[in-house]
C-alpha positions in Angstrom: 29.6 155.1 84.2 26.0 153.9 83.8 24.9 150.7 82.0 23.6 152.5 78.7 27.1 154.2 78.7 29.3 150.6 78.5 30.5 149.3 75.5 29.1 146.1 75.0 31.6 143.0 75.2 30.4 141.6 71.6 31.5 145.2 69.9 34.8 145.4 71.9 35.8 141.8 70.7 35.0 142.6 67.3 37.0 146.1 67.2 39.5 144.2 68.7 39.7 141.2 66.1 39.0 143.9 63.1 42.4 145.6 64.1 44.6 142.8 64.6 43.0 140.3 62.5 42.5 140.2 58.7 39.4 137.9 57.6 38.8 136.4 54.2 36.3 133.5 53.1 37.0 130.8 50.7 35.1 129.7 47.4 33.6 127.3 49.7 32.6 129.8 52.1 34.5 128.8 54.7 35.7 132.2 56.6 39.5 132.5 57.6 41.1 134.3 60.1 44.6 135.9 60.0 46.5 137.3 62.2 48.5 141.1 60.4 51.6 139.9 59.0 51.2 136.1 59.6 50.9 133.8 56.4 48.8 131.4 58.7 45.0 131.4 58.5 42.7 129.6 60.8 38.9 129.1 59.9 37.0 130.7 62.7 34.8 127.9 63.8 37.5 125.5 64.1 37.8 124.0 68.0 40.5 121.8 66.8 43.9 121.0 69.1 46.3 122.8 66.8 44.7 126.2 68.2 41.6 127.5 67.1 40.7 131.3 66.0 38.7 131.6 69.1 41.4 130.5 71.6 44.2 133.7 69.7 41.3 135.7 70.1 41.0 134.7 73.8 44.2 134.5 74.6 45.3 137.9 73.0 42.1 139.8 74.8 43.8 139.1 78.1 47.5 139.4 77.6 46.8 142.6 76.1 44.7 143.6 79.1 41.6 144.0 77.5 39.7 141.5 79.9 37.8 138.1 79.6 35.2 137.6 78.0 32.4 135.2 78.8 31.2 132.9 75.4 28.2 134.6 75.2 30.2 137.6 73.9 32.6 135.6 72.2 30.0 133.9 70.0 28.1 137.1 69.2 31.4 138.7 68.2 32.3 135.9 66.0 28.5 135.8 64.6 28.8 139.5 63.4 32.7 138.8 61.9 31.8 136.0 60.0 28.8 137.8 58.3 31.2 140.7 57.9 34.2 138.2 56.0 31.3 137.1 53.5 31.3 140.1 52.0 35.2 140.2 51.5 36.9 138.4 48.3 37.7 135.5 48.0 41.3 134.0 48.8 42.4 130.0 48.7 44.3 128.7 51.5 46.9 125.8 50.8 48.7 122.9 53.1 51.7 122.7 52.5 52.6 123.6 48.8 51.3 126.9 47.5 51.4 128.9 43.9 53.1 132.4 44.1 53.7 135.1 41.7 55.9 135.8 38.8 55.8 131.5 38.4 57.0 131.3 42.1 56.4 128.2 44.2 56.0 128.2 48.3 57.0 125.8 50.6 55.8 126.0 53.9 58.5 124.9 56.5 55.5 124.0 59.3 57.2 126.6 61.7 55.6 128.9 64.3 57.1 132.1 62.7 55.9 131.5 59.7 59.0 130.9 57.3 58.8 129.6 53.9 60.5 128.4 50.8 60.6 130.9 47.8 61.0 128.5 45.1 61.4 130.6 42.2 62.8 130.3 38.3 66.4 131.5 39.1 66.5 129.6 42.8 65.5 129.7 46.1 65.2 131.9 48.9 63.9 131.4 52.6 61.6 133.9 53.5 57.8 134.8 55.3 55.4 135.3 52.2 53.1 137.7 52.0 49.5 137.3 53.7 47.8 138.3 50.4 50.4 135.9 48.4 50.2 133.0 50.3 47.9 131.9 53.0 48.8 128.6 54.9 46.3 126.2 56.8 47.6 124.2 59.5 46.9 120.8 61.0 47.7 118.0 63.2 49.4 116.6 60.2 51.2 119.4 59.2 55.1 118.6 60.9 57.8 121.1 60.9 60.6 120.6 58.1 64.2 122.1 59.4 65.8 125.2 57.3 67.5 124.0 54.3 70.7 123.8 53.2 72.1 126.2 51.1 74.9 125.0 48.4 74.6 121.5 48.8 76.5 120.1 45.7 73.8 117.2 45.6 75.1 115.7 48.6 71.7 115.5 50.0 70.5 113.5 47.1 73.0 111.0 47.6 72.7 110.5 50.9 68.9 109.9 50.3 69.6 107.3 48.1 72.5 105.8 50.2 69.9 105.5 52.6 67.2 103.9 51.1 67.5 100.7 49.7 66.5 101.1 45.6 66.6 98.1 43.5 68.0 99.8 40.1 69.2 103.9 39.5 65.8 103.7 37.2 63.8 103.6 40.5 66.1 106.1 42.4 65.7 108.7 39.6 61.9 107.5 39.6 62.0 108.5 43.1 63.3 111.8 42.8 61.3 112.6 40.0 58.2 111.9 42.7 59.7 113.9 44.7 60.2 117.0 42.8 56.5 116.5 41.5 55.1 117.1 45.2 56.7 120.2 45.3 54.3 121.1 42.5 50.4 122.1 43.7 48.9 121.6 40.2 51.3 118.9 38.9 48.9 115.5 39.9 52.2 112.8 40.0 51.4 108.8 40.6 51.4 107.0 43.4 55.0 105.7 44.1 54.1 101.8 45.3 57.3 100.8 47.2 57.5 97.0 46.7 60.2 94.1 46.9 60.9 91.2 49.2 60.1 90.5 52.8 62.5 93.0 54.9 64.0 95.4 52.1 62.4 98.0 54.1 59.8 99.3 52.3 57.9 101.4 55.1 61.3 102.8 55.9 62.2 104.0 52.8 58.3 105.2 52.3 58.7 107.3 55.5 61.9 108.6 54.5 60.1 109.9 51.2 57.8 111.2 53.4 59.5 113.1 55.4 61.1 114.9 53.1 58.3 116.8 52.2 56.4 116.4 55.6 59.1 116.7 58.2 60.3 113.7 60.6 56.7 113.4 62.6 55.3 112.4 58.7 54.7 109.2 58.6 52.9 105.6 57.0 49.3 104.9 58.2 47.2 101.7 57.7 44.3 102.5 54.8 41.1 103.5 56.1 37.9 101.1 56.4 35.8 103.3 54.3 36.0 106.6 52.2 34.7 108.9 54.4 37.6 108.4 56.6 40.2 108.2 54.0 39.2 111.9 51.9 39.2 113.2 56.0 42.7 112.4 55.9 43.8 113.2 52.9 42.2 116.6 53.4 44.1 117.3 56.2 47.6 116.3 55.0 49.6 117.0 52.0 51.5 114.0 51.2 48.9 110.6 51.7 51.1 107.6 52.7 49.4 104.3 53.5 51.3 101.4 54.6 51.7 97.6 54.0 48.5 97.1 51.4 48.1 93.5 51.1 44.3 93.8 49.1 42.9 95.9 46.7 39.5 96.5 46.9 37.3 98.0 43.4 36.3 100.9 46.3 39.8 101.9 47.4 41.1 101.3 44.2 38.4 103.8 42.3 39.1 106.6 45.4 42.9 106.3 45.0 42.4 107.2 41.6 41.0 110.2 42.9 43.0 111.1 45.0 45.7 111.3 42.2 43.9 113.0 39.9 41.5 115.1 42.2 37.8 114.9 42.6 35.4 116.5 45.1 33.4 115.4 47.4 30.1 116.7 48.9 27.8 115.3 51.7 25.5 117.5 53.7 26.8 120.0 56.3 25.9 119.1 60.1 23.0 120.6 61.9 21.7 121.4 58.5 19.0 120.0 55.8 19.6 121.6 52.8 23.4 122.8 52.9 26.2 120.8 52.1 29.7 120.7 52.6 32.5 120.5 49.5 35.9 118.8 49.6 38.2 119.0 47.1 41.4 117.2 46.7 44.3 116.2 45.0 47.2 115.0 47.1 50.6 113.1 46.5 50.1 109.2 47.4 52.7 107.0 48.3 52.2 103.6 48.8 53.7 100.5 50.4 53.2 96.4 50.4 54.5 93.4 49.0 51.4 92.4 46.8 47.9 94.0 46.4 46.3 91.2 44.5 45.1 92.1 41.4 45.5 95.6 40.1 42.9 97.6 37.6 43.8 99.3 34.7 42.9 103.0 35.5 44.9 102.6 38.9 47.7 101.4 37.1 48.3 104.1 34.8 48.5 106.6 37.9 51.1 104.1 40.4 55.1 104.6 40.0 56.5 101.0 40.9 59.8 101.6 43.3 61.7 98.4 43.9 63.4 97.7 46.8 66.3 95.1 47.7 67.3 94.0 51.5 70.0 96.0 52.8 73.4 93.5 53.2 73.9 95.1 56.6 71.1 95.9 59.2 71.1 98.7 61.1 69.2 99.4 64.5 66.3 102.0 64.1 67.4 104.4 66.7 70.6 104.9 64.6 69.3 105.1 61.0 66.7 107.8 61.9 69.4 109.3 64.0 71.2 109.9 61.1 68.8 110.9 58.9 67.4 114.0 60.8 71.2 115.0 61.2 71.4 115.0 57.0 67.3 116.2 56.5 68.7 119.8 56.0 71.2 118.8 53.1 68.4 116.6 51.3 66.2 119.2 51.4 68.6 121.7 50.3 69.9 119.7 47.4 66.3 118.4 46.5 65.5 122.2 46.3 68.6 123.0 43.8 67.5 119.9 42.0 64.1 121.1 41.7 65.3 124.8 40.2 67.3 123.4 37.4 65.1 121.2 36.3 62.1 123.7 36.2 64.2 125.8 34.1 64.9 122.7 31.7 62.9 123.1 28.4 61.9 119.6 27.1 58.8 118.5 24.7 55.7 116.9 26.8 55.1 113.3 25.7 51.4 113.1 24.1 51.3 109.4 24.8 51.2 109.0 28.2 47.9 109.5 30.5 50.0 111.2 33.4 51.3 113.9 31.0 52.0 116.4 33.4 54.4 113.7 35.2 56.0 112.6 31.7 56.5 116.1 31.0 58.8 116.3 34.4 60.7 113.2 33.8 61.7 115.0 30.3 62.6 117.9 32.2 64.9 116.1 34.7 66.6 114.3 31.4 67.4 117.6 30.1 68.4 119.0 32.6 70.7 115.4 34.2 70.7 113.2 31.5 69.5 110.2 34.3 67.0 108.6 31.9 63.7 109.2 34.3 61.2 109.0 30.8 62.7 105.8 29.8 62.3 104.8 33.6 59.0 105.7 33.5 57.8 104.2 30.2 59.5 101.0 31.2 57.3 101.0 34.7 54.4 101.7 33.4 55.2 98.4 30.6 55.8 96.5 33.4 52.3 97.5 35.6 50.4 96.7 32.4 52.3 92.8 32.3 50.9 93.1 35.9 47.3 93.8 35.2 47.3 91.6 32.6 48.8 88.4 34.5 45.8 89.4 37.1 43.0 89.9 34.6 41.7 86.4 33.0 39.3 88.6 30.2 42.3 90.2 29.4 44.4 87.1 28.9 41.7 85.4 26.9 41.4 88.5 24.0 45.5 87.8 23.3 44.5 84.9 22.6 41.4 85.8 20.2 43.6 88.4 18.6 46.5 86.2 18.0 44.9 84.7 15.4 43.5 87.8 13.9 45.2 88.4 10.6 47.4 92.1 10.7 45.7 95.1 9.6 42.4 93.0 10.2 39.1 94.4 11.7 36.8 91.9 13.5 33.4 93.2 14.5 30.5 91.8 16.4 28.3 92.7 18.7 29.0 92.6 22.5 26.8 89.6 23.2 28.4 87.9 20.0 32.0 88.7 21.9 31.3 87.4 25.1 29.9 84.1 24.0 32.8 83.5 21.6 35.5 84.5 24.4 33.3 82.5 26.9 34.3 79.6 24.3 37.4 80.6 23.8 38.5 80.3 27.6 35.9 76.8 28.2 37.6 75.2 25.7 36.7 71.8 24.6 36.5 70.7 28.3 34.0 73.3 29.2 36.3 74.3 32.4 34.2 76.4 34.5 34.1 80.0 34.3 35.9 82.2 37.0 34.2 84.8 39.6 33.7 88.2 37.8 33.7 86.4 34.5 31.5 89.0 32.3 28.0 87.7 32.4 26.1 90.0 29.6 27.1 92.1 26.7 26.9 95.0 28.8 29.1 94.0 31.1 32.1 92.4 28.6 31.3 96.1 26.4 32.6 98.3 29.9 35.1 95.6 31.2 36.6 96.0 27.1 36.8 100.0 28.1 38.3 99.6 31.0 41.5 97.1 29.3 41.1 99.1 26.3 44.6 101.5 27.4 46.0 98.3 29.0 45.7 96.0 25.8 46.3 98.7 23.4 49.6 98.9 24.9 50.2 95.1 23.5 48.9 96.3 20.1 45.3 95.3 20.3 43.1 98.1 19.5 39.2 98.3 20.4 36.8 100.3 19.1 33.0 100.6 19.5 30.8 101.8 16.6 27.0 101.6 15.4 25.3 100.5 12.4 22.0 101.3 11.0 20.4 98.0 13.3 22.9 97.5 16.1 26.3 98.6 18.1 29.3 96.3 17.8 32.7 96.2 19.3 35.9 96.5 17.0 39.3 94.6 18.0 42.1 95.1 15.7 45.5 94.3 15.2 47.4 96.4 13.3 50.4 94.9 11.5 53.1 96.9 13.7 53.3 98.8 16.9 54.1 102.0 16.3 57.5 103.0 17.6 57.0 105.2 20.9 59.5 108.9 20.4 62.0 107.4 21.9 62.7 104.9 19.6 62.1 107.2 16.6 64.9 109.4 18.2 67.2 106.7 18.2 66.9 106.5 14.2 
């Protein structure tokens, strides 16, 4: 056979991939490879450890006794594919939880074969989903959960909560209600923030939560110096757990909120001038830590406080985790069953709360168990608001303004006409000095005031802004009752 005759290596790599291969891009543009009948997709220019596209493609060329192939070849081949997949639709790939049809849910179990949880609206089965269904993305951070147990009788759930070392049943159903929302991938949940005294293991119990969803190599992690760092991880993982916070920066606070509620984040692609790269996210948080310091009002509305109490008898490490693996199966099998009744529960969403989505779940779980997880929750989120309140020395000092503020009584000034009379308000008569981060403008009290505005309206202050014909003005208000939240009005 003469030169001109032989197929060229880049065409019989690409005939090759073409039949055993399906590829797709993502709205990004980010091309996928998967392999026929596999629900795992791997971007082809990925060289990470978990296996890249280029090493299947390598290491399927020669088992199946096509040859090897020098890169040269290899790049050219995966130069054309890529061009080819930009052309094809466009298909989403998901870590860990996934939508399905007919208002199906997956799970994926992190295994090698592929197999998944069918969470559907009459139960749940164990099966591999469908390429064009489902497509999963694997990482380093992506463990292997063990095969659930089937007819569990809620033994699972008690044994999670034998384990761990909850404070009150609000938190444990608070817990479980957290639980069932990361089983959700458009449900954003809050952040549970495991708290309590010195040695009531709160990083166990937090990787005990974890692992549930993430298998036993989940686990805590210290939080990331800077943003960059922290979205990289959260990217790459489903459930975000960082451990023993003992300071709350305005940075990490802003980008947890994000992280709750989702954002995107775009910085220029490598090698590049004009391109960029988008991340989008939204990912369960769990956090852990005795005290953060002083904690702001939007991150507050989006935490879930779990309290824990020290266990009255200590048990080594090597026999509590022992244990646990032996009973993962039954808690993921009863958290499952949990899960399926209390999607089928039909309960009203509460309009009140910021985290609707969330307070719509706990009303689901009190339908469908009667455990009191809305009450639970509207009593945490009371109790965060004492917190940023206790932390916040503005806040403190309008009480005290609005204290003597007749009922039913609108007082209006302008924002520099508000900071100098709460400036005087907390000097007092002997002038004490003012504290660090004490508003220092009108513009600066006006967007501290919007910030407090859900936290102090909580207490039955109420702040408005407004304009008249020659100036703005601020609004605080205190109405001559609270209204009752639905709860209360159901109890009439």
């Amino acid at each position: 056979m003469t030169e001109e005759e032989k197929t060229p290596a880049r065409e019989i790599i690409t005939d090759y991939a073409q039949a055993n291969f399906r590829y797709f891009r993502t709205a990004d543009g980010t091309v996928y490879a998967q392999r026929n009948g596999h629900p795992v997709a791997r971007p082809i220019r990925s060289q990470g450890t978990t296996g890249s596209h280029r090493q299947e493609l390598m290491v399927g060329l020669f088992r199946d006794g096509i040859g090897v192939f020098n890169g040269t070849a290899m790049k050219e081949a995966l130069d054309l594919i890529e061009a080819l997949a930009l052309t094809e639709e466009v298909q989403p790939v998901h870590i860990r939880v996934a939508p399905g049809h007919d208002g199906a849910t997956w799970l994926d179990l992190g295994r090698a074969d592929g197999l998944s949880v069918r969470i559907h609206p009459t139960g749940w089965d164990i099966a591999t989903p469908d390429p064009r269904e489902v497509c999963w993305r694997r990482t380093q951070l992506t463990g292997e959960l063990p095969i659930p147990t089937k007819d569990t009788d809620g033994k699972g759930i008690d044994a999670l909560l034998r384990l761990c070392n909850f404070a009150t049943a609000e938190t444990e159903c608070l817990a479980l209600a957290w639980l069932i929302g990361c089983l959700g991938p458009s449900v954003p949940v809050p952040a549970p923030f495991l708290t309590g005294p010195q040695g009531a293991g709160k990083s166990t119990g937090g990787r005990m939560l974890v692992r549930v969803i993430e298998g036993m190599t989940g686990d805590l992690r210290r939080a990331p110096k800077d943003e960059e760092n922290l979205i990289a991880a959260v990217a790459a993982g489903w459930v975000t757990a960082l451990d023993n916070l003992s300071h709350m920066t305005p940075d990490l606070s802003d980008a947890l909120c994000c992280i709750v509620t989702g954002a995107e984040n775009v910085k220029r692609a490598l090698f590049t001038d004009g391109d960029v790269f988008r991340a989008r996210y939204r990912r369960p948080l769990l956090l852990t830590g005795i005290d953060v310091g002083v904690i702001r009002p939007d991150l507050a509305e989006r935490l879930l406080p779990l309290r824990l109490e020290r266990p009255r008898i200590r048990r080594t490490e090597a026999e509590l985790w022992t244990e646990y693996a032996e009973v993962l199966p039954v808690i993921l099998g009863s958290l499952l069953d949990l899960t399926v009744r209390v999607r089928a529960a039909e309960a009203e969403t509460p309009t009140d709360l910021r985290m609707a989505d969330f307070a719509h779940l706990c009303a689901q779980i009190d339908a469908a168990t009667g455990l009191g997880a809305l009450a639970a929750y509207r009593a945490s989120l009371d109790d965060l608001n004492d917190d940023v309140i206790e932390g916040d020395l503005l806040a403190q000092t309008v009480l005290r303004h609005a204290a003597d503020i007749a009922p039913s009584t609108a007082q209006r000034m302008t924002s520099t006409e508000w900071l100098h009379c709460l400036t005087r308000l907390y000097s007092g008569e002997d002038f004490r000095p003012l504290p660090k981060g004490w508003p220092t403008t009108g513009k600066v009290l006006s967007d501290r005031l919007k910030r407090l505005q859900p936290t102090l309206a909580a207490r039955g202050i109420l702040i408005d802004w407004g304009r008249t014909k020659t100036a703005r003005y601020i609004e605080i208000t205190r109405p001559s009752a609270v209204p009752p939240s639905p709860e209360q009005e159901a109890a009439f």
